[in-house]
Residue, then its C-alpha position, 0 to 999 in steps of 0.5 A: x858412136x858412144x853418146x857421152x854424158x856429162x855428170x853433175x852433182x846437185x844438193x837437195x836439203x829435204x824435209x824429213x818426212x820427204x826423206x823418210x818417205x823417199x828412203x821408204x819407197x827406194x828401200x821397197x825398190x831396192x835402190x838407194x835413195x839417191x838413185x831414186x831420187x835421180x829417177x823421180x827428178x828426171x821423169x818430171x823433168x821430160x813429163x814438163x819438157x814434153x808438156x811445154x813442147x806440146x803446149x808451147x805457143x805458135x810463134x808470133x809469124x805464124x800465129x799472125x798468118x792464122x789469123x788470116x785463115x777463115x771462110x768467105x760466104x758469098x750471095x753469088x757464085x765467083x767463077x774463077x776461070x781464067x776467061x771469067x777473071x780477064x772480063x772482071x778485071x777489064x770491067x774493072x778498068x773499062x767500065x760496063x760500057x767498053x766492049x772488049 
């Protein structure tokens, strides 16, 4: 598959000192200063997607469930056998005094 891409034309009014010190690094190159310009433009452009990409915020859903994430310290040891769990439910509902 042949990618295709589109060409578009943009006007740049530059300062003069700018220009004279674009024409002087593209004559060093051997590229006219257009090209140049094209290359320099396209490099800052992909170095800010990138950086935007890299540095963009998490979206708000998941930001929001971040924030639930953290540490528990407790005084007491929770077991988390299904026996153990059963038992402080059915004391939960029954009370201490209930056998069960």
């Amino acid at each position: 598959m042949v990618k295709k891409f589109m060409n578009q034309s943009l006007t740049l009014t530059l300062k003069e000192s700018t220009f004279a010190a674009l024409q002087q690094q593209a004559k060093h190159l051997g590229i006219s200063p257009e090209l140049l310009s094209v290359n320099l433009l396209e490099q800052q452009i992909e170095k800010t997607i990138d950086a935007n990409v890299h540095n963009a915020p998490e979206p708000l859903a998941q930001r929001r469930f971040s924030s639930h994430f953290g540490q528990l310290n407790l005084d007491n040891t929770i077991l988390v056998d299904n026996d153990s769990i059963d038992a402080d439910l059915a004391q939960q509902y029954w009370g201490d005094d209930e056998d069960i």
